[in-house]
N, C-alpha and C positions, 0 to 999 in steps of 0.2 A: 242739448247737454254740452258744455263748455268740458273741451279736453284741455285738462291744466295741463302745466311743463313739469316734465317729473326732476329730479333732483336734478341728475346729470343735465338735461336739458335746459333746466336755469340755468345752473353754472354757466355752459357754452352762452346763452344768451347774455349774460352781463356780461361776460368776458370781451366778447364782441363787440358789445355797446359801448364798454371800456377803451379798447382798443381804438375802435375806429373813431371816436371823439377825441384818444390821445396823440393818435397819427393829423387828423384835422387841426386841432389845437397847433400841433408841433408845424404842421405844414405854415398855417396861417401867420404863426408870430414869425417864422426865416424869413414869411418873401414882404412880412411888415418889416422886421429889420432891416434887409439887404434890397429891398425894391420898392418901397413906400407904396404896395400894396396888398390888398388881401387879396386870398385863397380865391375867391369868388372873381375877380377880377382877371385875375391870372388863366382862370378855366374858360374865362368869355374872349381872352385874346387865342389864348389856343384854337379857341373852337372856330375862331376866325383863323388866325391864318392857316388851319386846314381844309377850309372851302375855297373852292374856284373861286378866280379872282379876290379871295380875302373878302368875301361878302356873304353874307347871309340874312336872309328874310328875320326880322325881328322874333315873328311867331317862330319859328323854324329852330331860333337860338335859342331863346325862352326853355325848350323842350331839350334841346341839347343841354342847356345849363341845369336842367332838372326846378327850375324859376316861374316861380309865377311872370306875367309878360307886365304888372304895374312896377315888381322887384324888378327885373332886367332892364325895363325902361329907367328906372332911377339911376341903377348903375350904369349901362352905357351914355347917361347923361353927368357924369359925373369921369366916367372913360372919354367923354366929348370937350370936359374942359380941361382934358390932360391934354389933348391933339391926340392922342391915339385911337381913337374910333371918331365915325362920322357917320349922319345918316345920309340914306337916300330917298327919296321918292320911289314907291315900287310906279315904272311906266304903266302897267297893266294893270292898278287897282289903286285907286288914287286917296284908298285907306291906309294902308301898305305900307313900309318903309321897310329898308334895309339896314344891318350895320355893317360897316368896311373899314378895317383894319388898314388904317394909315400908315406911311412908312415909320414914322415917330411910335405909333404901337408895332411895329413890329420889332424896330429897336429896342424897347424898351421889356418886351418878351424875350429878346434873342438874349439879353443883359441877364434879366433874371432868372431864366433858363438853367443853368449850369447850378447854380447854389439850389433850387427847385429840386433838380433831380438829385444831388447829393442825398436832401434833406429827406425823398422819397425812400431812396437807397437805405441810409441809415435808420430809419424808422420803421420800414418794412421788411424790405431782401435782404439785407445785410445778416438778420436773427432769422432766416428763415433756409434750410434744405433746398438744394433744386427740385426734390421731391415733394418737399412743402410747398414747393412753390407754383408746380404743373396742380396738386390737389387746391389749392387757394383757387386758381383759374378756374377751373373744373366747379367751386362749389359757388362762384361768384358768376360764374354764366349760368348756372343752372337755377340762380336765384331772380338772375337778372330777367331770363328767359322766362319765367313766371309772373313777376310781374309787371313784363313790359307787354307779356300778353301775344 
């Protein structure tokens, strides 16, 4: 038997559906304007330079980016002819490869960095309680923690 959403509970669903595509939206076109890349781009140099040595197993990113590994392979092949990422050869699986955040990617993260977070701020925390803001955490691990499994 399909439990429908009752009134209250669509509302909150669109609500959210609304939000979080207008915050994505909002994210995307700042770091198009001010860093000549998108949202997606932006999450795969992060998610490098916070790995040891600026490198991480392709498969490894892919899953960090929430990306299929054919989408992440295009995009760091298109991060590759910026100079900001490069692959490696994994030594131990000679299917394998790595991506490793170049100095030039990491320049070009440290640049768009600061307008990112503004754009985060204003879009998010800034309309938000520090009480809204501990319960946001709270329901976004709790979502996440289900189904990340």
């Amino acid at each position: 038997m399909t439990r429908w959403l009752d009134a209250d509970e669509q509302h909150t669903w669109r609500n959210f559906l609304a939000a979080t595509q207008l915050i994505n939206e909002a994210l995307d076109r700042q770091l198009q304007r001010d860093a000549s890349m998108p949202h997606t781009y932006y999450m795969i140099l992060v998610a490098l330079s916070e790995a040891p040595a600026r490198s991480m197993r392709m498969s490894e990113l892919a899953a960090r980016a929430q990306s299929s590994q054919s989408r992440l392979s295009h995009a760091v092949a298109r991060l590759e002819e910026r100079g900001w990422v490069r692959r490696e050869r994994c030594p131990d699986d000679g299917r394998g490869s790595f991506a490793v955040l170049t100095d030039a990617g990491f320049a070009a993260l440290a640049a768009a960095a600061p307008g990112h977070v503004e754009e985060v701020r204003r879009s998010l925390f800034d309309v938000l309680t520090p009480e809204q803001v501990r319960r946001l955490d709270e329901i976004c691990v709790a979502v996440r923690n289900t189904l990340e499994g």
